[in-house]
CHARMM internal coordinates of N, CA and C (Angstrom, degrees):
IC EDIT
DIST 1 N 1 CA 1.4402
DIST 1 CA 1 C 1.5267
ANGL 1 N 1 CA 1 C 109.35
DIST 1 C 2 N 1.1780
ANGL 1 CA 1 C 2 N 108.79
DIHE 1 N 1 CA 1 C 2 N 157.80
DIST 2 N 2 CA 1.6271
ANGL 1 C 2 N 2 CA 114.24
DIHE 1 CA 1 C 2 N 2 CA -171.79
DIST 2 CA 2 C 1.8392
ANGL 2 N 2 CA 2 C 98.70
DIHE 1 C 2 N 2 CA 2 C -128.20
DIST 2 C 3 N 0.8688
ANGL 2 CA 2 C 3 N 133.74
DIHE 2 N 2 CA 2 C 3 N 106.18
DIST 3 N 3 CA 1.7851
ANGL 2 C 3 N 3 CA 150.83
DIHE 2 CA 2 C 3 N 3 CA 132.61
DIST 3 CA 3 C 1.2512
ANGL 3 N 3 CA 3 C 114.49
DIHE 2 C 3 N 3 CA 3 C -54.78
DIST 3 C 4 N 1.2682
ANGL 3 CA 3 C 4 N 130.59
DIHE 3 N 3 CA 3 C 4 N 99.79
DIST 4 N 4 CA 1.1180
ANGL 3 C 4 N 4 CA 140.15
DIHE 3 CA 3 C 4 N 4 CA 126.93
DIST 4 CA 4 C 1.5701
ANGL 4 N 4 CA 4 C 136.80
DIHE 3 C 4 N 4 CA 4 C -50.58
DIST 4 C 5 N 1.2144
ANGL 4 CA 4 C 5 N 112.10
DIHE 4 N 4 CA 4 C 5 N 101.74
DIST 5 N 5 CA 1.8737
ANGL 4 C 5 N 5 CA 108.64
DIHE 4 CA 4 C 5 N 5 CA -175.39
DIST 5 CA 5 C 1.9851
ANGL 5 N 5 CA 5 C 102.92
DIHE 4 C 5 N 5 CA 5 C -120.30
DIST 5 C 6 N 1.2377
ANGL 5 CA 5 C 6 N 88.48
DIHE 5 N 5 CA 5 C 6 N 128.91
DIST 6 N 6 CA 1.7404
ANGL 5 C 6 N 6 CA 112.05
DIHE 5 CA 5 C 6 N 6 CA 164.96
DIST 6 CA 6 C 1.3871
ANGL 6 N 6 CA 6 C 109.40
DIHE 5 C 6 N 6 CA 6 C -86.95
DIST 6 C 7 N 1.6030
ANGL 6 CA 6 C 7 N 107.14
DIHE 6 N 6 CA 6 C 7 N 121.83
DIST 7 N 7 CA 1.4474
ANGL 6 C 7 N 7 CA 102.49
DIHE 6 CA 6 C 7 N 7 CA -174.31
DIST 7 CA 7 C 1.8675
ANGL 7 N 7 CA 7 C 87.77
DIHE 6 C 7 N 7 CA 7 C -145.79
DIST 7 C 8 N 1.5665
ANGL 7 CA 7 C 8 N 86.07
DIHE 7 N 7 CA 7 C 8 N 138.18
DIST 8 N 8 CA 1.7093
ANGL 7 C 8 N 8 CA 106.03
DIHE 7 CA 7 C 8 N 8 CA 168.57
DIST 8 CA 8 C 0.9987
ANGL 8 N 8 CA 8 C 127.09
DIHE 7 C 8 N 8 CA 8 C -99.30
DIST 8 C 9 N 1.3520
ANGL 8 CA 8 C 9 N 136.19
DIHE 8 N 8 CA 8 C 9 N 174.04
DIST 9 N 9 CA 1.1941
ANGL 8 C 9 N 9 CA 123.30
DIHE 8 CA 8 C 9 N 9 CA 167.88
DIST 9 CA 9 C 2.2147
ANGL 9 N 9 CA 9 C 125.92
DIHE 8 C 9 N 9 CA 9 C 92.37
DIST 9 C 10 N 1.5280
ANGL 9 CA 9 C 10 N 84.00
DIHE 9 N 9 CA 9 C 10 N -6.67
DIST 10 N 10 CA 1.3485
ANGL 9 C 10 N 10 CA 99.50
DIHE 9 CA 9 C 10 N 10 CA -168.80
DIST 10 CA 10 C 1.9050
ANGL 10 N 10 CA 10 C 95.52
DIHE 9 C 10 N 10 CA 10 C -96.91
DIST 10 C 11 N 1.1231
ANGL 10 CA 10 C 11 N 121.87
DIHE 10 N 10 CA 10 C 11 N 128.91
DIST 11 N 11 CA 1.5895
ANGL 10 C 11 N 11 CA 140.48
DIHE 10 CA 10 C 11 N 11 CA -177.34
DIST 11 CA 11 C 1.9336
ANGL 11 N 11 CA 11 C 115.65
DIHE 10 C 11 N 11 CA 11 C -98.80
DIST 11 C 12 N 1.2052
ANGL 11 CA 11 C 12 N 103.27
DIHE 11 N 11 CA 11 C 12 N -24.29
DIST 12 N 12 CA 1.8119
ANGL 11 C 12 N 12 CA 97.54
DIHE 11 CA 11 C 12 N 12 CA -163.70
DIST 12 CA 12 C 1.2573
ANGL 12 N 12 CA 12 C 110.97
DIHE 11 C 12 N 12 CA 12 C -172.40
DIST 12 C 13 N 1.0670
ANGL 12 CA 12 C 13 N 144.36
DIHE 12 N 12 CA 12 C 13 N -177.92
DIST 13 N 13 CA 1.2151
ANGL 12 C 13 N 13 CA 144.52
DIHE 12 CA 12 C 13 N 13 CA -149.37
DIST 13 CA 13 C 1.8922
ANGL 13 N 13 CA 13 C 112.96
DIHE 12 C 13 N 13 CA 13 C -89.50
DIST 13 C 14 N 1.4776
ANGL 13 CA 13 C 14 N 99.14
DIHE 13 N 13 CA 13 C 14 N -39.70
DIST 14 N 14 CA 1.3783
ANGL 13 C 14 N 14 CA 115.79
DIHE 13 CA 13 C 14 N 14 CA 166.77
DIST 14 CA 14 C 1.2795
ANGL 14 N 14 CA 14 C 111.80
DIHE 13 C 14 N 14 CA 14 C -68.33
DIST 14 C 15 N 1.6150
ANGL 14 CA 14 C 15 N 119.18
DIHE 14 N 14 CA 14 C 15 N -15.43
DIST 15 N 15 CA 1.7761
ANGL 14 C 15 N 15 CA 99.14
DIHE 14 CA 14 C 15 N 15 CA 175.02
DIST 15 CA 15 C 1.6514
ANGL 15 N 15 CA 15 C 105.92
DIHE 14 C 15 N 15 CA 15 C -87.81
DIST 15 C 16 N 1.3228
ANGL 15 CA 15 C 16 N 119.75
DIHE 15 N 15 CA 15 C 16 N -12.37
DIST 16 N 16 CA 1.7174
ANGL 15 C 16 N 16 CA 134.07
DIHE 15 CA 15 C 16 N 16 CA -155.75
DIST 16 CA 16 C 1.6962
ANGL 16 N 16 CA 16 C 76.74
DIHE 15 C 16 N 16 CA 16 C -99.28
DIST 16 C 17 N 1.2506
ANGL 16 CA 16 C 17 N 142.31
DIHE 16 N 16 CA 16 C 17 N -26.06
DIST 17 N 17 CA 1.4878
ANGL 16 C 17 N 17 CA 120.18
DIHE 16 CA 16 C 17 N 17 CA -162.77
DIST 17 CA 17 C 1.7530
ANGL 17 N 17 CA 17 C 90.58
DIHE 16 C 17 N 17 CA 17 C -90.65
DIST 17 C 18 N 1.4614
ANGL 17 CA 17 C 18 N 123.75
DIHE 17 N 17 CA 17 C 18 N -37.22
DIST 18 N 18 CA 1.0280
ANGL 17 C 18 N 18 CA 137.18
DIHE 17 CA 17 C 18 N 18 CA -168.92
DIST 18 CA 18 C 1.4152
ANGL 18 N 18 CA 18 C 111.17
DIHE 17 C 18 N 18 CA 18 C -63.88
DIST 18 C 19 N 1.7432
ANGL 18 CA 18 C 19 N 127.57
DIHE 18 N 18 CA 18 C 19 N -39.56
DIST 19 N 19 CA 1.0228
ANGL 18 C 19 N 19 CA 109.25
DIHE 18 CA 18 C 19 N 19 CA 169.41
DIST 19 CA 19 C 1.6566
ANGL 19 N 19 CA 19 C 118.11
DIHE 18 C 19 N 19 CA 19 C -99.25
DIST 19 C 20 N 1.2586
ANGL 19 CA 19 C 20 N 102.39
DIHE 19 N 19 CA 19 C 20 N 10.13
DIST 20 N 20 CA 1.7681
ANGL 19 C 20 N 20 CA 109.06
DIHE 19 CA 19 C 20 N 20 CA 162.87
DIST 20 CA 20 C 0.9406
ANGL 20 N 20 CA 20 C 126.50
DIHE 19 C 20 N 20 CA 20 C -65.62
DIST 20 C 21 N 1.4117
ANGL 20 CA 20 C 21 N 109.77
DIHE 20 N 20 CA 20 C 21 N -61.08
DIST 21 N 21 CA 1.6480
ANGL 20 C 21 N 21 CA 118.33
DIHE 20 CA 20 C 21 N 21 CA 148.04
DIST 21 CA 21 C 1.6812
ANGL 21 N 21 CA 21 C 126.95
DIHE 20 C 21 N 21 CA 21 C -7.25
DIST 21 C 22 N 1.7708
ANGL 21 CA 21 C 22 N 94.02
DIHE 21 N 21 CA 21 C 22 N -73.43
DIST 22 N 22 CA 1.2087
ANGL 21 C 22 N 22 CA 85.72
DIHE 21 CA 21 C 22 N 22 CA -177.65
DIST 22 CA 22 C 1.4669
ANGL 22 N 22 CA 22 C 130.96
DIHE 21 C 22 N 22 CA 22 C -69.90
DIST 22 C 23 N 1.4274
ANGL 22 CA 22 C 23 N 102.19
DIHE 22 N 22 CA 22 C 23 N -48.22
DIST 23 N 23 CA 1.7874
ANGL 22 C 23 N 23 CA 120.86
DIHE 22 CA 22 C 23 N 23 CA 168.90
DIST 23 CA 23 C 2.0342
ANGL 23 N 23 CA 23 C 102.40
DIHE 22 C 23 N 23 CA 23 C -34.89
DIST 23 C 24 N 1.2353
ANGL 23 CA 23 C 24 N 109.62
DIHE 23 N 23 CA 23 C 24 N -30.75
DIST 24 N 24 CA 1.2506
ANGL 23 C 24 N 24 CA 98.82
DIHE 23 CA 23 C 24 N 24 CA -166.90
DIST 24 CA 24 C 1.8167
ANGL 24 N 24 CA 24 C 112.94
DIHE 23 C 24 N 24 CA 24 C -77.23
DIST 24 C 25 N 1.4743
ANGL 24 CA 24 C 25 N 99.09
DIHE 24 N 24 CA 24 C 25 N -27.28
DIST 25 N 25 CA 1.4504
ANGL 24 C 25 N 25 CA 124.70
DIHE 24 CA 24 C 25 N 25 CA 176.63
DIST 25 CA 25 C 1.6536
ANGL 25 N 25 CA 25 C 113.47
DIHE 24 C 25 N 25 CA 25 C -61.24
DIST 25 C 26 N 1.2353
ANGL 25 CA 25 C 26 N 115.80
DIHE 25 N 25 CA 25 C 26 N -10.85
DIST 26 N 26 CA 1.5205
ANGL 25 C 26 N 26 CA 126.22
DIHE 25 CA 25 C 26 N 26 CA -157.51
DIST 26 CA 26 C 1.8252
ANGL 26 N 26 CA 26 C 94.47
DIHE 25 C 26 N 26 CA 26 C -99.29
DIST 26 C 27 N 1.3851
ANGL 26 CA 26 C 27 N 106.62
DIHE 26 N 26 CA 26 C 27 N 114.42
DIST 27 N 27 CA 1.3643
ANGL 26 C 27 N 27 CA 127.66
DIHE 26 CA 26 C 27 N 27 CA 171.74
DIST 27 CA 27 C 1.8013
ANGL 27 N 27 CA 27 C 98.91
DIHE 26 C 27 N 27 CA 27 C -17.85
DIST 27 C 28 N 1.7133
ANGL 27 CA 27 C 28 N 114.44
DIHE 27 N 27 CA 27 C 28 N 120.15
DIST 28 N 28 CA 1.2728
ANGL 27 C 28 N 28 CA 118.90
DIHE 27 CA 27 C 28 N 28 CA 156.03
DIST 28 CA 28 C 1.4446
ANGL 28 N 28 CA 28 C 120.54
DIHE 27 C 28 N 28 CA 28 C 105.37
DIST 28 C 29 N 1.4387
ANGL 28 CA 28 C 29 N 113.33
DIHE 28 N 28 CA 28 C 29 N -20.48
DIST 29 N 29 CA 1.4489
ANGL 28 C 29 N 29 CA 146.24
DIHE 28 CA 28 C 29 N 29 CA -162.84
DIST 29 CA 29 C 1.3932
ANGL 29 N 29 CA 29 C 100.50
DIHE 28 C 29 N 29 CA 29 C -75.60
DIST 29 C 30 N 1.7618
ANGL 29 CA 29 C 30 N 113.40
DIHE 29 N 29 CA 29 C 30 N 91.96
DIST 30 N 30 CA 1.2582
ANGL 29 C 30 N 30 CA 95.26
DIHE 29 CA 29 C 30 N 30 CA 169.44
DIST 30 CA 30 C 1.6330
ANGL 30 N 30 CA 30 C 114.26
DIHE 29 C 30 N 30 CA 30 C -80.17
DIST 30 C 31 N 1.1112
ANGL 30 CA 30 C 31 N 121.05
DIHE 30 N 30 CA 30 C 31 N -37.35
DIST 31 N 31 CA 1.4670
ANGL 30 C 31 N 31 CA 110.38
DIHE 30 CA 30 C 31 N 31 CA -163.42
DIST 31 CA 31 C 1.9095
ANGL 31 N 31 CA 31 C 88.58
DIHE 30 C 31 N 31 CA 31 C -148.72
DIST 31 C 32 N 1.4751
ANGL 31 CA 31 C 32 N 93.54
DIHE 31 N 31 CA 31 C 32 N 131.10
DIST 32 N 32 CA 1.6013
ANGL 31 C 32 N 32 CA 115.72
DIHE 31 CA 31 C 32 N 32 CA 167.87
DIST 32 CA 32 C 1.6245
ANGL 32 N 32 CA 32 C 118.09
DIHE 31 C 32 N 32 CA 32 C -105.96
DIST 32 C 33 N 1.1169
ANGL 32 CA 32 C 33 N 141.37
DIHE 32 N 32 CA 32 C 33 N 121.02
DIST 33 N 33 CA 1.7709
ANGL 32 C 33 N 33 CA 137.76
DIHE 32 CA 32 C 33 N 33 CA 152.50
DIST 33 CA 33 C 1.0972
ANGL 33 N 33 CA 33 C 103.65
DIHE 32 C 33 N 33 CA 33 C -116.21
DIST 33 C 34 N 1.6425
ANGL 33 CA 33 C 34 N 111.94
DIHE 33 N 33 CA 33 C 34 N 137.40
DIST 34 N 34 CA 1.3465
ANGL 33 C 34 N 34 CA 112.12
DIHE 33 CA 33 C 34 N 34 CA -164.80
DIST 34 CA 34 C 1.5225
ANGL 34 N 34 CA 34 C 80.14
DIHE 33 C 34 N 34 CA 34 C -140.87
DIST 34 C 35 N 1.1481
ANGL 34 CA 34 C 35 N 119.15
DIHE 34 N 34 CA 34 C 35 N 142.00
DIST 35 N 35 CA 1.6357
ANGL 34 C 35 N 35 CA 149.67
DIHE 34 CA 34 C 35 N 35 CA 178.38
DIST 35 CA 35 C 1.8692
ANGL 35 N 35 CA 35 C 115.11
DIHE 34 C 35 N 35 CA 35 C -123.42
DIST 35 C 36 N 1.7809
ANGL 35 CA 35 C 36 N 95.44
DIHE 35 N 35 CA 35 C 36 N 97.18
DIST 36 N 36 CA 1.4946
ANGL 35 C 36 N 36 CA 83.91
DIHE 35 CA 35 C 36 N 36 CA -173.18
DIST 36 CA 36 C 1.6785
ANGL 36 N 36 CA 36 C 104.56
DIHE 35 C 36 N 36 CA 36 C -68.72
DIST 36 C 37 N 1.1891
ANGL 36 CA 36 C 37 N 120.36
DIHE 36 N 36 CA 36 C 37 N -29.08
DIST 37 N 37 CA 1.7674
ANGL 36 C 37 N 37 CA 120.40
DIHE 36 CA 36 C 37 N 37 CA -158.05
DIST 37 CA 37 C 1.7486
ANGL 37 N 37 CA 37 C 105.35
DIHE 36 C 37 N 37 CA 37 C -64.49
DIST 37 C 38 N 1.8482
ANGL 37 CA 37 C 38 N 105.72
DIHE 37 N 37 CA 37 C 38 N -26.92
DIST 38 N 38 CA 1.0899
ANGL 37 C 38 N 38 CA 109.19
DIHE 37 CA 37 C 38 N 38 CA 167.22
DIST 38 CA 38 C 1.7051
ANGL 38 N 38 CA 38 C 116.49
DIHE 37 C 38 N 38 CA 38 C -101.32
DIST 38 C 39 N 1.3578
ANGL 38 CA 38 C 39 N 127.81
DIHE 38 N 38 CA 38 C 39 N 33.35
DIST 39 N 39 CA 1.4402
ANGL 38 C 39 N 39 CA 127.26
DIHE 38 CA 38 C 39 N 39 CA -172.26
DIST 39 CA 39 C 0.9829
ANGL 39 N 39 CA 39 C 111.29
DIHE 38 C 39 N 39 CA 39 C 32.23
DIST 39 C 40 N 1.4186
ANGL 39 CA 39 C 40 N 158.87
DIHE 39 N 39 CA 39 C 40 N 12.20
DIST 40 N 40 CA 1.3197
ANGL 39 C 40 N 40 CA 146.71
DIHE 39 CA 39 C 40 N 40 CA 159.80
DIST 40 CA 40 C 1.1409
ANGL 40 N 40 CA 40 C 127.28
DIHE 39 C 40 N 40 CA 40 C -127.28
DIST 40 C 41 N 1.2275
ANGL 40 CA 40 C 41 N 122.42
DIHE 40 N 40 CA 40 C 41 N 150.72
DIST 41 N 41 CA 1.4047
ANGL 40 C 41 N 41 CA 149.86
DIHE 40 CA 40 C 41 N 41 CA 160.60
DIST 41 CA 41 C 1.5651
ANGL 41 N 41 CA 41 C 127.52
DIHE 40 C 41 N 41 CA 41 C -73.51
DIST 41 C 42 N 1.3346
ANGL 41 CA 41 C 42 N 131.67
DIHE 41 N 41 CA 41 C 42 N 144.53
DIST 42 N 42 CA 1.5620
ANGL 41 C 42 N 42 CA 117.72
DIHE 41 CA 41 C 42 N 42 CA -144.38
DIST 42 CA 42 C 2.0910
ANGL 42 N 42 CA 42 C 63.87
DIHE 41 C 42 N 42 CA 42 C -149.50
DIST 42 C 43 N 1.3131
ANGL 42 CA 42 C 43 N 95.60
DIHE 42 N 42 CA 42 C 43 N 126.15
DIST 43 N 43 CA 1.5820
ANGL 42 C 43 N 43 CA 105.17
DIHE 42 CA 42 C 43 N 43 CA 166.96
DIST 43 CA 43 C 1.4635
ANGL 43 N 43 CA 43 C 105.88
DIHE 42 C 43 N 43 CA 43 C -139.59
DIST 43 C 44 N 1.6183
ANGL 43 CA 43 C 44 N 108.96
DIHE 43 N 43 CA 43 C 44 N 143.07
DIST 44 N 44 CA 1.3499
ANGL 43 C 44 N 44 CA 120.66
DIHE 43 CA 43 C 44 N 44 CA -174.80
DIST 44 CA 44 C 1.5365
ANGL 44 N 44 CA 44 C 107.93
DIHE 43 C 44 N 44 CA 44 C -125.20
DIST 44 C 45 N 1.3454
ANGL 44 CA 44 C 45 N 115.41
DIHE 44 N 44 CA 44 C 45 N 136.42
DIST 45 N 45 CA 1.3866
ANGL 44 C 45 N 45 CA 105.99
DIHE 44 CA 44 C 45 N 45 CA -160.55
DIST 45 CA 45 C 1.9110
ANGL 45 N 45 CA 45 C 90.00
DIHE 44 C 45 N 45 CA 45 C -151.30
DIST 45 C 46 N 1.1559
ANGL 45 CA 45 C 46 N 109.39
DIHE 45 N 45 CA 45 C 46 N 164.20
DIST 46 N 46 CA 1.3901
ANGL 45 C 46 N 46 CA 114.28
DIHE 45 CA 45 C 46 N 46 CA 178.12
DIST 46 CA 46 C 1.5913
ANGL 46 N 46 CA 46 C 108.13
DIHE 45 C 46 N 46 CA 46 C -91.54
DIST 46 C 47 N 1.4299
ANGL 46 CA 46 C 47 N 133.42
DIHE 46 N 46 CA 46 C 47 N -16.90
DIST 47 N 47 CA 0.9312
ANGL 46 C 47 N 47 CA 131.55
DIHE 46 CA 46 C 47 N 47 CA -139.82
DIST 47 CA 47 C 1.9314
ANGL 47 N 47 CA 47 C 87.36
DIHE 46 C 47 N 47 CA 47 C -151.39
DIST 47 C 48 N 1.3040
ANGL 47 CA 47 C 48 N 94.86
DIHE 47 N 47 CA 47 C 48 N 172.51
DIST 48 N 48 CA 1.8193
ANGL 47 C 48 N 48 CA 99.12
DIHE 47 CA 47 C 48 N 48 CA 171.73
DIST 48 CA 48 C 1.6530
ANGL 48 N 48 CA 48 C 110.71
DIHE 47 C 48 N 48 CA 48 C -89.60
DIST 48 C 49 N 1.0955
ANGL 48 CA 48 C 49 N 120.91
DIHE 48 N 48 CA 48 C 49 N 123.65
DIST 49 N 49 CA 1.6099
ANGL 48 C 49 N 49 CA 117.93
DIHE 48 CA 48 C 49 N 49 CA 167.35
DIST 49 CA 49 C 1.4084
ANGL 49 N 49 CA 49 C 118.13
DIHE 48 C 49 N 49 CA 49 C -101.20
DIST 49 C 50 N 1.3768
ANGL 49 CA 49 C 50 N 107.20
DIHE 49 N 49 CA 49 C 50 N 146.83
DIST 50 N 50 CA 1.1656
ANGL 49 C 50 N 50 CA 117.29
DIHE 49 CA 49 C 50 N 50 CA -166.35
DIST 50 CA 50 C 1.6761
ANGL 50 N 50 CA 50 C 118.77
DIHE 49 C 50 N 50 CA 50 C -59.37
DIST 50 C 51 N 1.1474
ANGL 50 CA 50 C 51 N 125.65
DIHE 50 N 50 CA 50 C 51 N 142.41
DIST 51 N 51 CA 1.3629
ANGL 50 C 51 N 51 CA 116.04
DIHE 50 CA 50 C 51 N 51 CA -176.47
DIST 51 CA 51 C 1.3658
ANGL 51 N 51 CA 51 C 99.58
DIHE 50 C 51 N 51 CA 51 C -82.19
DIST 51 C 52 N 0.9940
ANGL 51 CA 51 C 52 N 136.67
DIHE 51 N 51 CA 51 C 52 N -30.12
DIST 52 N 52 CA 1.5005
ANGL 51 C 52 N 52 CA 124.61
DIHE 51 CA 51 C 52 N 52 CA 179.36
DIST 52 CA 52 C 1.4900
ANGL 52 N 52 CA 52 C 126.20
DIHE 51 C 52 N 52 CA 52 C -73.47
DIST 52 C 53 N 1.1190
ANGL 52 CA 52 C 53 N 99.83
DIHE 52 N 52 CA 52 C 53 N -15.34
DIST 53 N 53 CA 1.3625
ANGL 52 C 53 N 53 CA 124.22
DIHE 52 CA 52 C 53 N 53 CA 171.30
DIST 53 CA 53 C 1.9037
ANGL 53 N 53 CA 53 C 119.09
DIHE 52 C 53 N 53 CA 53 C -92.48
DIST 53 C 54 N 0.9444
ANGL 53 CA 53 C 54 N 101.43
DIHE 53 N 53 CA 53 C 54 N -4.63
DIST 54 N 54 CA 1.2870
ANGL 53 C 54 N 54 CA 119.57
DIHE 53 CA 53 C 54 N 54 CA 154.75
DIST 54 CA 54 C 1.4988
ANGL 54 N 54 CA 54 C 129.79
DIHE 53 C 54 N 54 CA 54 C -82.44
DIST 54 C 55 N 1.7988
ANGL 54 CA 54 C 55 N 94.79
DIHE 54 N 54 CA 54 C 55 N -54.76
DIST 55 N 55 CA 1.4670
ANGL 54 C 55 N 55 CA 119.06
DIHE 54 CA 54 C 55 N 55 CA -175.61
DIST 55 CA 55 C 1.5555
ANGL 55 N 55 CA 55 C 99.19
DIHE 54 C 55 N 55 CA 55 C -61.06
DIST 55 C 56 N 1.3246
ANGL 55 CA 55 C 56 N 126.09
DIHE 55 N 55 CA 55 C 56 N -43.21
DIST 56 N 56 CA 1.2569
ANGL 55 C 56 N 56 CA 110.87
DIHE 55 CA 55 C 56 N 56 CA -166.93
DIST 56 CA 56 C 1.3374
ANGL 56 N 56 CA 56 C 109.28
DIHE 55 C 56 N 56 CA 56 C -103.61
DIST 56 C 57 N 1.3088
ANGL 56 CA 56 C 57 N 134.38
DIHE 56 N 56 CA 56 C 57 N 1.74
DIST 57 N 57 CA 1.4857
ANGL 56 C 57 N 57 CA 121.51
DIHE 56 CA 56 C 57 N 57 CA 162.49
DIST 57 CA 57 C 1.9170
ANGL 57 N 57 CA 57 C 104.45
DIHE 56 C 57 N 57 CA 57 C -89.55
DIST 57 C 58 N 1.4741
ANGL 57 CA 57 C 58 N 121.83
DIHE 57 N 57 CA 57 C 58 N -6.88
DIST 58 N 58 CA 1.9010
ANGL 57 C 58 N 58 CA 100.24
DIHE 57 CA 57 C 58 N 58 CA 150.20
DIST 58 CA 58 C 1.3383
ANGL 58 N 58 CA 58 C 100.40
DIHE 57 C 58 N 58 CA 58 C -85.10
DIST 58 C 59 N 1.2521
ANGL 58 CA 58 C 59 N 119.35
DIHE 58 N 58 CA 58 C 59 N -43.32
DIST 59 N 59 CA 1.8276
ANGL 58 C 59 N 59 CA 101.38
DIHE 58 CA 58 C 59 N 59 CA -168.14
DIST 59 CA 59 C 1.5837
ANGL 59 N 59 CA 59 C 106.60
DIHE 58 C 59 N 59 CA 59 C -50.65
DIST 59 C 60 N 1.0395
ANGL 59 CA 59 C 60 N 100.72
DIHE 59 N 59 CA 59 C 60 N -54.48
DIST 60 N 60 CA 1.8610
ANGL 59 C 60 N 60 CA 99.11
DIHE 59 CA 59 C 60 N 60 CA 178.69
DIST 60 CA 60 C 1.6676
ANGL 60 N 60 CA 60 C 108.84
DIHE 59 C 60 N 60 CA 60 C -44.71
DIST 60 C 61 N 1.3654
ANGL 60 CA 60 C 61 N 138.51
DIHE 60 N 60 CA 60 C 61 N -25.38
DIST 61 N 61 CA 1.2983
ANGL 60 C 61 N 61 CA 123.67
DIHE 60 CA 60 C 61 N 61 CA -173.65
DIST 61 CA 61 C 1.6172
ANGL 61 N 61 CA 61 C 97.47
DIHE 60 C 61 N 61 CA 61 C -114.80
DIST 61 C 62 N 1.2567
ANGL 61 CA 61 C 62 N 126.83
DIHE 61 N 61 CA 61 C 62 N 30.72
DIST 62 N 62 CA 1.1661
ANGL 61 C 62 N 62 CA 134.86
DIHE 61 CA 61 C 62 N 62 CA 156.30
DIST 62 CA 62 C 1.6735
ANGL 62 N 62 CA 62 C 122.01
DIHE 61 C 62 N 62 CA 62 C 103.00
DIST 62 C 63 N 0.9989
ANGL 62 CA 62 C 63 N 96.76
DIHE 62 N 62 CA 62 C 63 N -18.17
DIST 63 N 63 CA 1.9933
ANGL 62 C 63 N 63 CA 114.09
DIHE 62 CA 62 C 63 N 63 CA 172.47
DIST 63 CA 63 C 1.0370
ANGL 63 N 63 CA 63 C 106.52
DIHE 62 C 63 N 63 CA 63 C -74.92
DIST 63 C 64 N 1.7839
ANGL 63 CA 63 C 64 N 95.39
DIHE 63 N 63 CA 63 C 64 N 176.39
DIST 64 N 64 CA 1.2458
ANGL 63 C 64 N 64 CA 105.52
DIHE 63 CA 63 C 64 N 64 CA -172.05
DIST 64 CA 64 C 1.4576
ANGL 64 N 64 CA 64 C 94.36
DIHE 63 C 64 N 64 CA 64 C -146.33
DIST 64 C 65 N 1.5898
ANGL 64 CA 64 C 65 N 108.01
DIHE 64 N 64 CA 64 C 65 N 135.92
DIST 65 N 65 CA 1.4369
ANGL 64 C 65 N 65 CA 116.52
DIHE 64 CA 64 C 65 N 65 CA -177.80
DIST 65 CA 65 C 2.0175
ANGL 65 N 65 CA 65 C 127.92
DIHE 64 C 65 N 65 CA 65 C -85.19
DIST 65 C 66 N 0.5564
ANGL 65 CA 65 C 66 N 129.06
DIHE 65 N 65 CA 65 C 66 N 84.25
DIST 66 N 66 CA 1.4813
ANGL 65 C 66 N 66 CA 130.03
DIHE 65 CA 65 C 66 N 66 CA 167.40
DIST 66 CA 66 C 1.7802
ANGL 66 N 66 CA 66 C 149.44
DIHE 65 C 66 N 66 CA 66 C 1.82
DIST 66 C 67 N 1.6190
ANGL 66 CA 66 C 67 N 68.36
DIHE 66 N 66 CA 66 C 67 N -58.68
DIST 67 N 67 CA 1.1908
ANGL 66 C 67 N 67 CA 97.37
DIHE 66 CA 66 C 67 N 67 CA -180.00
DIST 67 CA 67 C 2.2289
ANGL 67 N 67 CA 67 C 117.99
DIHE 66 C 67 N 67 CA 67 C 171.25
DIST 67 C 68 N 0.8561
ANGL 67 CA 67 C 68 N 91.42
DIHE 67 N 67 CA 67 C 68 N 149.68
DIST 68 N 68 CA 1.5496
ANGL 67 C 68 N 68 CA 110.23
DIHE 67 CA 67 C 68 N 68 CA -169.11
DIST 68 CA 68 C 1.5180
ANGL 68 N 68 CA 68 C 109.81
DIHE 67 C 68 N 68 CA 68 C -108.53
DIST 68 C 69 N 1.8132
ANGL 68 CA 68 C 69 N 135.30
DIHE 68 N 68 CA 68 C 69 N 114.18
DIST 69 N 69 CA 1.3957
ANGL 68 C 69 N 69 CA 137.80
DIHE 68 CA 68 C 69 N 69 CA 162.58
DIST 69 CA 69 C 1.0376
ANGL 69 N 69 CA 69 C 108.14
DIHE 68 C 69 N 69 CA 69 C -126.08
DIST 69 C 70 N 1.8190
ANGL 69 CA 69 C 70 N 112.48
DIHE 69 N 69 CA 69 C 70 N 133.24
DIST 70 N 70 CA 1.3624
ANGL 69 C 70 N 70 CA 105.72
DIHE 69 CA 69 C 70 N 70 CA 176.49
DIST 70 CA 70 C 1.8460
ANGL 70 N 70 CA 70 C 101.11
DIHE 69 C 70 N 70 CA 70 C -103.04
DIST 70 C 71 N 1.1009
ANGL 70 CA 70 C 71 N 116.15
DIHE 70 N 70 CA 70 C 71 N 168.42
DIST 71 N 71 CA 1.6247
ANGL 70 C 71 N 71 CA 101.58
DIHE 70 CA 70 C 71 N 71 CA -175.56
DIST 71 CA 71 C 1.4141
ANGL 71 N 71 CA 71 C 95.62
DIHE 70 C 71 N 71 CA 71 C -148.73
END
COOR INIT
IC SEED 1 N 1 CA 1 C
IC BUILD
């Protein structure tokens, strides 16, 4: 499965590693790339992950999420 997340608030490359990190930590998550210049994060997972569980591992590293697509 592919998750798409819009996230603001991200400035430089160290803020995109910062919420990779976490997104990657989130139950199921095989693989996260997160592009601050494009605000989002591209997550691949075998399974569906929770959007709230998304939402609050960027809020926890200081962002703020947008919006949530699963595709």
């Amino acid at each position: 499965m592919k998750t798409i997340v819009t996230i603001e608030g991200m400035c430089c490359e160290k803020c995109a590693k910062r919420a990779e990190n976490a997104l990657s930590l989130v139950k199921g998550v095989v693989n996260c790339d997160v592009k601050f210049k494009k605000n989002m994060a591209v997550i691949r997972s075998r399974e569906p992950i929770s959007e709230e569980e998304i939402r609050k591992a960027v809020t926890d590293t200081g962002f703020t999420v947008t919006g949530v697509e699963v595709k």
